[in-house]
C-alpha positions as CSV (number, residue, x, y, z in Angstrom):
1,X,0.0,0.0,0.0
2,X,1.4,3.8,-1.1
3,X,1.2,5.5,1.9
4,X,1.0,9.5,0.4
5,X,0.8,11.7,3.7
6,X,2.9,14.6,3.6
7,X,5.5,14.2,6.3
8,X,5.3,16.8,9.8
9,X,8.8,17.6,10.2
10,X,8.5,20.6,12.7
11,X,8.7,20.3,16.4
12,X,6.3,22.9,16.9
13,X,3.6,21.7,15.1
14,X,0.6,21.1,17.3
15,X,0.2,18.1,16.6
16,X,3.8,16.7,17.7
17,X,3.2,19.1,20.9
18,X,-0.3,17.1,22.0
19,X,1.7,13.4,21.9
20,X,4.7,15.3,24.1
21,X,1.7,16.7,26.3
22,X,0.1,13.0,26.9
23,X,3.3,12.2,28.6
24,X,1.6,13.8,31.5
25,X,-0.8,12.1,33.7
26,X,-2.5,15.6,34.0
27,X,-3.0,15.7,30.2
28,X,-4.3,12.0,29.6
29,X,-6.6,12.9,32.6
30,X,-8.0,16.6,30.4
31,X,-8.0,14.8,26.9
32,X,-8.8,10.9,28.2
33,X,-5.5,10.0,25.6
34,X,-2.8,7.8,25.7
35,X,0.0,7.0,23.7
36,X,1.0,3.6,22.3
37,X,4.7,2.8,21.1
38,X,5.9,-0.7,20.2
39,X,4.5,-3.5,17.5
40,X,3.1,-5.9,20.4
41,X,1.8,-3.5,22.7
42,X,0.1,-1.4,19.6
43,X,-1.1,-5.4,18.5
44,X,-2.5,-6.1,22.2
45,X,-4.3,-2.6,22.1
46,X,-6.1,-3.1,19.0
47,X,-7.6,-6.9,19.4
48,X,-8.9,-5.4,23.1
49,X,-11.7,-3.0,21.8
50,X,-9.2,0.1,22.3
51,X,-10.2,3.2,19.7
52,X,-7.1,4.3,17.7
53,X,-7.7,8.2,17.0
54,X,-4.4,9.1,15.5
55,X,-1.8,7.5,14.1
56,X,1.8,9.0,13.4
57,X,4.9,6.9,11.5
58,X,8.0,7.2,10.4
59,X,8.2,5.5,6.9
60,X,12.1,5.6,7.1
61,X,11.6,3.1,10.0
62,X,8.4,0.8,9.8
63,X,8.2,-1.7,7.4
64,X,5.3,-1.3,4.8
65,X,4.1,-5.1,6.0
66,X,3.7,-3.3,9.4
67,X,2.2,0.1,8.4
68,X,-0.4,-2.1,6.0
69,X,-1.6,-4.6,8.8
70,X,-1.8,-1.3,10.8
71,X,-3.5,0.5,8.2
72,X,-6.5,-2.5,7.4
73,X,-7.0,-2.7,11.5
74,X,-7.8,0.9,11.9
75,X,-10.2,2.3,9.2
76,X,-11.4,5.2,11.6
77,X,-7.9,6.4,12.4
78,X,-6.2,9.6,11.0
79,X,-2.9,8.9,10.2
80,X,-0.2,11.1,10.0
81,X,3.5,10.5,8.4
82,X,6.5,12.4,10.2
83,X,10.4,12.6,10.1
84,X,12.9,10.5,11.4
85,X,14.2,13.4,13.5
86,X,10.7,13.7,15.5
87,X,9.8,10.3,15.9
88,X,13.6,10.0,17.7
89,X,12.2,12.8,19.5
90,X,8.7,11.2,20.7
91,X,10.4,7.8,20.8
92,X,11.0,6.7,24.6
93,X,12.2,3.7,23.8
94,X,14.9,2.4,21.9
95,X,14.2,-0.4,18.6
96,X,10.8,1.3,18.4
97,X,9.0,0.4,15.2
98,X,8.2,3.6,13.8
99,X,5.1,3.8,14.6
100,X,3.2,5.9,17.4
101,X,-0.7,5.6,18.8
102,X,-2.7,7.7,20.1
103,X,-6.1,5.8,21.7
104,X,-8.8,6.5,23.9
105,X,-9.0,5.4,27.0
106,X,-12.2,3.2,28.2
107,X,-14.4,4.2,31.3
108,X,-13.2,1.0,33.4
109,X,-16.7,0.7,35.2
110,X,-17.1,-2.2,38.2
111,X,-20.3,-2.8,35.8
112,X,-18.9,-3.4,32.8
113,X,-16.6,-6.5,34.1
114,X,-17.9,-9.7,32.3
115,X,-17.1,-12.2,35.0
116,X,-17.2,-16.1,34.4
117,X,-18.7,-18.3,37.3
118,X,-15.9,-18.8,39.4
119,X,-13.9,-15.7,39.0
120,X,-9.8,-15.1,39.4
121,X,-9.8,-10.8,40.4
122,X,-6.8,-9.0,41.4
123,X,-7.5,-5.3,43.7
124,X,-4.5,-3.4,43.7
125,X,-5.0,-0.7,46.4
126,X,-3.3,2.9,45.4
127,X,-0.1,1.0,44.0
128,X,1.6,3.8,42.4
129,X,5.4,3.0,40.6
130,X,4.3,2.5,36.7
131,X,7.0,-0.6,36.7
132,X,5.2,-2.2,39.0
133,X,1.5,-1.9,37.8
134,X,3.4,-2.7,34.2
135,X,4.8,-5.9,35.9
136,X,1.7,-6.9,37.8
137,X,-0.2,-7.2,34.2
138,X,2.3,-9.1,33.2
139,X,2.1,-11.6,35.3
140,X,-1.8,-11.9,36.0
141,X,-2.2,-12.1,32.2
142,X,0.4,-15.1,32.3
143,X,-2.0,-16.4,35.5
144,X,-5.2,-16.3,33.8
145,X,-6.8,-13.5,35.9
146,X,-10.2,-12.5,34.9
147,X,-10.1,-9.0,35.8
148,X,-7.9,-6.5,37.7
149,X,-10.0,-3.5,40.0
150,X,-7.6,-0.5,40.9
151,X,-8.9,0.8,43.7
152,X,-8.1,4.3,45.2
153,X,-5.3,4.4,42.5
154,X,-2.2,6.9,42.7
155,X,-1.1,4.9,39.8
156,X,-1.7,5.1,36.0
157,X,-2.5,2.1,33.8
158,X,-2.1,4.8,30.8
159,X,1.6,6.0,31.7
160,X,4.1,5.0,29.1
161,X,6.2,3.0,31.6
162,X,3.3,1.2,33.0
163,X,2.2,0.0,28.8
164,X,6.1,-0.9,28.2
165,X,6.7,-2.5,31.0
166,X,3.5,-4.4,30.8
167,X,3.9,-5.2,27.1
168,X,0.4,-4.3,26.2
169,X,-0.8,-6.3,29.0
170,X,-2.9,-3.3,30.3
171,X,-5.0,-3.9,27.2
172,X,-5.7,-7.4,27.7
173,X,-6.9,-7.5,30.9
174,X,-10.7,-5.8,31.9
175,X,-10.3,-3.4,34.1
176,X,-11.9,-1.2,36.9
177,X,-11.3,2.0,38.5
178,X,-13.3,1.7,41.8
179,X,-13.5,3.3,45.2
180,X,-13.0,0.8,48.2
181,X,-16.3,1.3,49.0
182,X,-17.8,0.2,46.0
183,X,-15.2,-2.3,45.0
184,X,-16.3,-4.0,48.2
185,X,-19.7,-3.8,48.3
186,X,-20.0,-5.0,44.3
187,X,-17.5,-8.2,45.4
188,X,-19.8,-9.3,48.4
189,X,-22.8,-8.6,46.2
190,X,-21.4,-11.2,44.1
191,X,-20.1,-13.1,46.7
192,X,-17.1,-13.1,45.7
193,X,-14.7,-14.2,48.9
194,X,-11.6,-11.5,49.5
195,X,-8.4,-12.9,50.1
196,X,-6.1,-9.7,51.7
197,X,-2.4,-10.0,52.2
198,X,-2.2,-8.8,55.6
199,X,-0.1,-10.1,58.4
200,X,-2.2,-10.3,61.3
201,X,-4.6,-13.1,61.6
202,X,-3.7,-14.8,58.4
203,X,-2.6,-17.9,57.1
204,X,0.1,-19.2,54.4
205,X,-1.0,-18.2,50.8
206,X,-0.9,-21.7,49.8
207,X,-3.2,-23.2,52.7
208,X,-5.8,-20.4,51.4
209,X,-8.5,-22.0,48.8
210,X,-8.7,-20.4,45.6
211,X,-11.0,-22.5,43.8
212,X,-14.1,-20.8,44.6
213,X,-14.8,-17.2,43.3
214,X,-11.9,-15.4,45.0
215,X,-10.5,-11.5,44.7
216,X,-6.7,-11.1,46.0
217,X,-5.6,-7.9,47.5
218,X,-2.6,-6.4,47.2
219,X,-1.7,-3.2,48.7
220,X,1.9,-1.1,48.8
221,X,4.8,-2.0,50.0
222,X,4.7,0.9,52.4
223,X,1.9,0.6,53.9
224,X,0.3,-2.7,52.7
225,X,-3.6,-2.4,52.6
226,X,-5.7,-0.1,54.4
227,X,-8.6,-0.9,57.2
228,X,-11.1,-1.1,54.6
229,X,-9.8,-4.2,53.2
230,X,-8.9,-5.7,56.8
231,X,-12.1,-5.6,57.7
232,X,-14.0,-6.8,54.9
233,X,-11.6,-9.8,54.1
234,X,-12.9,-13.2,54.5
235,X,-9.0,-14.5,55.1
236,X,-5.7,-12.7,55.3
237,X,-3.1,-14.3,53.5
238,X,0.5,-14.3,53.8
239,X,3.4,-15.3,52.2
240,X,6.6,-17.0,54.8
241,X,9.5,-15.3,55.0
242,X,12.7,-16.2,56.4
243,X,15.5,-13.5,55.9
244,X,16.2,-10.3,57.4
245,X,13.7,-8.2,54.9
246,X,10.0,-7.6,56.3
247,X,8.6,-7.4,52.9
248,X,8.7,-8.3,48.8
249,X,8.2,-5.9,45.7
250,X,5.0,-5.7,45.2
251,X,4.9,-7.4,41.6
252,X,7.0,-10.0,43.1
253,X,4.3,-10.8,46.2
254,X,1.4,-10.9,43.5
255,X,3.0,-13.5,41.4
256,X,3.9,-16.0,44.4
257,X,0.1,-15.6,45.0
258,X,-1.2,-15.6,41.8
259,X,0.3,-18.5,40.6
260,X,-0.5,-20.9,43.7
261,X,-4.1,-19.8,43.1
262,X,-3.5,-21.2,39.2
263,X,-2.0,-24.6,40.5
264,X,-5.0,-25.1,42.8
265,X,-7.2,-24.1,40.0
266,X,-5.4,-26.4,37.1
267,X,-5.3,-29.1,39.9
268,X,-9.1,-28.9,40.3
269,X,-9.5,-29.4,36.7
């Protein structure tokens, strides 16, 4: 396919100032925008019922075979060509493909989660470091998790880091935005038990039952989850440790759990 657009090859166009503005968390908040960079995050994105509004590539990097599949998979899109010498500048991240997104983001509603009968949910209460959140995706994709709820978030699925270091992964997954409140309140409406890694009163992760309908908590490592959660979990959890360190990174602690709750379930089968 002849791509034809003429090329943007100033800085100051307003066009390349917007994607350099949705680096802000402030910005994707005002124009509910984020930006895509990468072939399998951009892939992941568009099979997950993302809207592409903008496209912008460099033809002096992506391969035609790319910018065609691209091209057939977002008819609605406005695409845009630029120079190398801008796309190095919007680039944050090194290999890129050339090729640049900008989507919309979804409204994450608790009633919008499509839930099979015996549920696998993740909370993640106000974790905030994008490698992190990127690195909890991750994982729970790999773990088969039906949904993640962020609730109270300081974090940002949207953020750059948090898409890279997910790879895409944020697009896979269904996802709420939730008070505490409500997040609980929807789970025992469904009655779906809470399992809340918490030290007091708990028992091993791997004596806990995870075949039955279950939503796993995970809160920061500074402060771990808040009274809210304590009190409306139906068991605390924890994971032994033996060394001198009182706790784990918090992606870290999530897949320990995640996975024993995938062994019971594959066990079960």
């Amino acid at each position: 396919m002849n791509i034809q657009e003429d090329r943007i090859s100033s800085k100051q166009n307003p066009k390349i100032k917007h994607i350099m503005e949705l680096q802000k968390h402030s910005a994707r908040n005002a124009f509910q925008q984020f930006v895509v960079e990468g072939e399998k995050e951009i892939e992941k994105m568009l099979s997950s019922n993302f809207e592409v509004e903008e496209v912008f590539y460099c033809q002096d990097i992506a391969s035609d075979v790319l910018l065609n599949k691209f091209r057939i998979q977002t008819p609605r899109a406005k695409w845009f060509s630029i120079t190398k010498i801008i796309f190095e500048k919007l680039a944050y991240r090194e290999n890129s493909t050339g090729i640049i997104v900008i989507g919309k983001k979804n409204a994450h509603k608790l009633q919008s989660l499509k839930l099979r009968k015996n549920a696998l949910i993740l909370i993640l209460e106000a974790i905030e470091k994008p490698g992190n959140i990127g690195a909890i995706y991750r994982t729970a994709d790999a773990a088969g998790v039906d949904a993640i709820i962020l609730t109270n978030p300081t974090g940002d699925i949207y953020n750059p880091n948090t898409i890279r270091s997910s790879l895409g992964c944020v697009f896979t997954i269904p996802t709420a935005i939730a008070a505490n409140e409500e997040t609980i309140s929807w789970l025992k409406a469904k009655n779906i038990q809470i399992l809340s890694t918490y030290l007091d009163a708990s028992i091993a992760y791997h004596e806990a039952d995870f075949n039955k309908p279950s939503a796993i908590v995970m809160g920061t490592e500074a402060t771990g989850i808040s009274q809210k959660w304590i009190e409306a979990s139906d068991q605390n959890i924890i994971i032994p440790m033996k060394g001198f360190a009182d706790s784990l990174n918090v992606s870290t602690a999530t897949a320990i759990v995640l996975f024993e709750a995938l062994r019971q379930r594959m066990n079960s089968f």
